[in-house]
N, C-alpha and C positions, 0 to 999 in steps of 0.2 A: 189667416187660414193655414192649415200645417199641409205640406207637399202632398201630394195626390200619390194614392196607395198602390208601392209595386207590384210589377205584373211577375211571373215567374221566370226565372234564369238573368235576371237583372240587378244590377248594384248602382248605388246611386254616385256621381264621379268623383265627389270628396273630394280625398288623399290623390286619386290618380289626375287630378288636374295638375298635379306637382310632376308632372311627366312632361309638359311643355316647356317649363325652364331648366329642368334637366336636359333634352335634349339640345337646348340652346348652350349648355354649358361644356356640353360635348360637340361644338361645334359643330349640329347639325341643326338642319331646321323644321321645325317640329311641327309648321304645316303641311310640306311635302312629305313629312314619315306619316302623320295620321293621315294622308288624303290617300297615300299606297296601301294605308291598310282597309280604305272602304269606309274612312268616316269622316266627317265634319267637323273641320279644327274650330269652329265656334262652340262644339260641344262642350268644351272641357271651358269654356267661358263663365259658367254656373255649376259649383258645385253640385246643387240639386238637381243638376240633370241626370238622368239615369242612362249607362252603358251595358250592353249586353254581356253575360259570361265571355262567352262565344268569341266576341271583339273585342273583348278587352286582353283577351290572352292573346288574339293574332298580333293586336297593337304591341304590346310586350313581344314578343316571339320578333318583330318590327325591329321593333327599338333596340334591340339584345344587336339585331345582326349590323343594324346602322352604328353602334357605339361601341360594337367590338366588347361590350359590358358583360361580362355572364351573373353579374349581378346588380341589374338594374332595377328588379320588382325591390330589392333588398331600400335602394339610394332612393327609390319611392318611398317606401312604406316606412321609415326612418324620419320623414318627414310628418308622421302623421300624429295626431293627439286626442284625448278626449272628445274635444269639439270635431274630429273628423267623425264621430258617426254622430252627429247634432242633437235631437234630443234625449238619445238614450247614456250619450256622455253625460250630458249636464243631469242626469238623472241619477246617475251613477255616482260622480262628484260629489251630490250631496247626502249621498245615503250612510247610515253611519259607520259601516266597515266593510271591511273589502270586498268580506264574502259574500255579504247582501249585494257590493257593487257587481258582483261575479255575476250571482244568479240573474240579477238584473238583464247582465250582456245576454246572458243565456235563450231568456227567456224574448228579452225585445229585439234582438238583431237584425232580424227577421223584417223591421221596419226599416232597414237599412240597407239588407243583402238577402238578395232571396236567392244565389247561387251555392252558400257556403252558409257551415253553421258552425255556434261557435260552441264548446264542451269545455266542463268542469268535472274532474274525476279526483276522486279521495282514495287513496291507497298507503293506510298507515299513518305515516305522520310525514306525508309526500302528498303533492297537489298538484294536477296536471290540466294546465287551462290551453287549449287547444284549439286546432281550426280546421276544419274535414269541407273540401268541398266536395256538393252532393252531384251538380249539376252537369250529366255525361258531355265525355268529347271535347270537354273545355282544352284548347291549345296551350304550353308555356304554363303548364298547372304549377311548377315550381318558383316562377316566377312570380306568381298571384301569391302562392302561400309565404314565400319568404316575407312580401310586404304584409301582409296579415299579421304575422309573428312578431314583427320590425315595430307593429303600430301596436301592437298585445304588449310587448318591451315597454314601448312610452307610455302606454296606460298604465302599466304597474308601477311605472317608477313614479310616477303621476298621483298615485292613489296610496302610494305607501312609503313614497319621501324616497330622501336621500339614503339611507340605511338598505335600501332593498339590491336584494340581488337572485340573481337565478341559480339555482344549482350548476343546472344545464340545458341546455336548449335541442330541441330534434327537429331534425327535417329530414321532408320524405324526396330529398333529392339528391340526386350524387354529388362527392364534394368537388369542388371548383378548383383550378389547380394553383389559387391565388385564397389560401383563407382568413388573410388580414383582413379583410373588411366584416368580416364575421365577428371575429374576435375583437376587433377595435368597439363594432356596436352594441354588441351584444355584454362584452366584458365575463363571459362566462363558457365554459365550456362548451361545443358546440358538437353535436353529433350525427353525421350526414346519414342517408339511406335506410331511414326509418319508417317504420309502417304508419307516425301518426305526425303530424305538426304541434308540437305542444313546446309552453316554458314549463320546465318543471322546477317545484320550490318547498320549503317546509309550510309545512299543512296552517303551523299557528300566524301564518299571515291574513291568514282569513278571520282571523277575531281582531283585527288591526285599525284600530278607529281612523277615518280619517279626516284628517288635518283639515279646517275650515270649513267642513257640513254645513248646513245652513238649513233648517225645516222648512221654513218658509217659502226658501228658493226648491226645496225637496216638491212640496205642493204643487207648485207650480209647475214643475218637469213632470210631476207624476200625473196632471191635467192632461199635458201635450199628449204624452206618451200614451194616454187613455183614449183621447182622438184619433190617433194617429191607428190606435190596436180596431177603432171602432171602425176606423174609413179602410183598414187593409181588405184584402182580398179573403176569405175562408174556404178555399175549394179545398177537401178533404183528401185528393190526390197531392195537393204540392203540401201542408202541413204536414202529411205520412211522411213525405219522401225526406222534406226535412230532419225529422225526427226519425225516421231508421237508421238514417245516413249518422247520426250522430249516438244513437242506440247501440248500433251492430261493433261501433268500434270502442262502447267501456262496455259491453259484454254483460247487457241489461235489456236484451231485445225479445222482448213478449209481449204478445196482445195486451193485458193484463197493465204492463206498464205503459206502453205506448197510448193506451186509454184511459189511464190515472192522467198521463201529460194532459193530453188534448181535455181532461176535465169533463170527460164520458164514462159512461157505463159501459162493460166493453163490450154488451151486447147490442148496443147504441151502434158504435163502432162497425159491428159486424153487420147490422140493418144497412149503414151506409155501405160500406163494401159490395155487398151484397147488389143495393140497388145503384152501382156504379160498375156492377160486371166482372169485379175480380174479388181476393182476399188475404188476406193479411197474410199469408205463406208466400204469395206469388210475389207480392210488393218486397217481402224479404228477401224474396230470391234474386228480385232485379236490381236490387239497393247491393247484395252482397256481389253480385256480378261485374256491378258497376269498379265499387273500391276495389275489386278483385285487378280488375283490369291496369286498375292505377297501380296500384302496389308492383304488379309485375311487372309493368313499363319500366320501373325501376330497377331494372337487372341485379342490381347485388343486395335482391332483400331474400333472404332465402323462404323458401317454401314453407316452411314449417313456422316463420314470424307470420307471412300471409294468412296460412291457416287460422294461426293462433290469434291474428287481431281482428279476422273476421267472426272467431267464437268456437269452430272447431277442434278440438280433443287431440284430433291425429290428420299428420298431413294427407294421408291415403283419402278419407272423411273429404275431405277439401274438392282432392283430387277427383274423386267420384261425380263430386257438385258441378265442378267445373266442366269439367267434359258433358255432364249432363245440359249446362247451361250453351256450353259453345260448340258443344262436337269435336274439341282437341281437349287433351292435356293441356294441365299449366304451363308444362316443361314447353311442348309444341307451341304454344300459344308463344310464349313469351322471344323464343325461336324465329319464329315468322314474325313479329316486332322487330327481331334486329335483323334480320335479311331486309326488312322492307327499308331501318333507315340506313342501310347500306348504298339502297339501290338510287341511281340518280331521280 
């Protein structure tokens, strides 16, 4: 029978079971960090068990201050492969190029994380595969996305051989004052304080057949994966927020399309809305509020990138929304962020 379908803001422990003998390796002991951070070190016992957004970045946030690491989520998510997100890897594996195996991720991840979604963007003869998590207030959000990125790295190289490489790699965190371990994993240029987590790479890897496909074994994944789509959860409030959250940032965010995803009418769409109490402005406005908040956390992303990767024209535009959303400025807002992690 295939794992029981998750609930919202939840990931399933994978890759971060790989967090117990890292800690071991940094001579600490990895039932006393997980038990300080409020969880159950038999958890990470089963892959398939499912951890919260919420705990798994306090556990990270943990682990970072026990091991002195400022890149820990990195020395996780390096560990990770294919088979760490289970059937929709081996689904992937077999399809017959990459860019099929893209959309794949795209589309099923979602059986795998329901905090964080994964994005494909085409821009020219440039391809930006990405990881936006939607899920507010999640603690140590850099450390989650670096291992996302780490494990995004092993799947490519996974699914397009030895030849592949990245142009360049983004991340939406400040750079670390040690960035060998970047460059050593990555082997590619690597660019801190950015509005999006993506690898970016030439476009024509996407028609890149891969190596050892197998139909048969495709069928078979494509079964699971079918179960798996039929037993999840359908509440129209977390599919939205998934899909805005990964909409609002390739600047594709319309009723219209967001209802072509979900395979509705988008008058469909608006029934639902409708008889659930809100509507597609308001969902966009909490989604945009949300990455707002992240992006600025980030002190040296300047205003007008924020603007610009939320979808706004002009920073002033932005600026209106935001004050509208919080009752501050960006500039105030982000202001009262760093007073606050000043203050003891």
């Amino acid at each position: 029978m295939p794992p029981p379908a998750l609930s919202t803001g939840v990931i399933r422990i994978s890759v971060t079971k790989e967090i117990v003998p890292l800690l071991r390796a940094f001579g600490a002991d990895p039932d006393e960090v997980i038990g300080q951070a409020g969880l159950d070190p038999r958890l990470f016992d089963d892959e398939n068990n499912t951890i919260r957004y919420a705990a798994l970045g306090h556990l990270l946030a943990r682990c970072v201050a026990r091991t002195r690491c400022p890149h820990f989520g990195l020395l996780v998510g390096q560990r990770g492969t294919l088979s760490t997100i289970g059937p929709v890897g081996g689904l992937m594996q077999h399809l017959p190029t990459v860019g099929e195996a893209l959309s794949a991720l795209v589309e099923h991840l979602h059986l795998h994380d329901r905090g964080a979604a994964p994005t494909l963007s085409v821009s020219g003869d440039v391809a930006l595969l990405g990881y936006a998590i939607y899920e507010p207030g999640v603690e140590s959000p850099e450390q989650i996305t670096d291992g996302a990125i780490a494990v995004a790295m092993n799947i490519m190289r996974m699914l397009c051989g030895p030849d592949w490489v990245s142009d360049e790699v983004l991340l939406p965190r400040h750079a670390p004052a040690d960035l060998a371990p970047y460059r050593r994993f990555f082997q590619a240029p690597v660019r801190f304080d950015q509005e999006v987590a993506a690898l970016v790479f030439p476009v024509r890897w996407l028609g890149h057949r891969i190596a050892g496909a197998d139909p048969i074994f495709r069928e078979v994944f494509e079964a699971r994966v079918r179960d798996l789509e039929a037993a999840a959860e359908k509440g129209w409030q977390e599919n939205l927020r998934r899909l805005l959250r990964t909409e609002i940032l390739t600047n594709r965010c319309s009723a219209a399309t967001v209802a072509d995803r979900l395979a509705v009418h988008r008058r469909t769409l608006s029934r639902h809305l409708h008889a659930d109490g809100t509507g597609f402005r308001g969902l966009v406005d909490e989604a945009r509020f949300e990455i707002a908040r992240q992006l600025l956390a980030n002190g040296k992303v300047p205003l007008n990138q924020v603007a610009a990767a939320l979808g706004y024209s002009e920073a002033s535009a932005f600026t209106r929304a935001f004050r509208r959303w919080s009752g501050r400025t960006p500039t105030a807002w982000r202001a009262e962020q760093r007073q606050s992690a000043l203050e003891p």
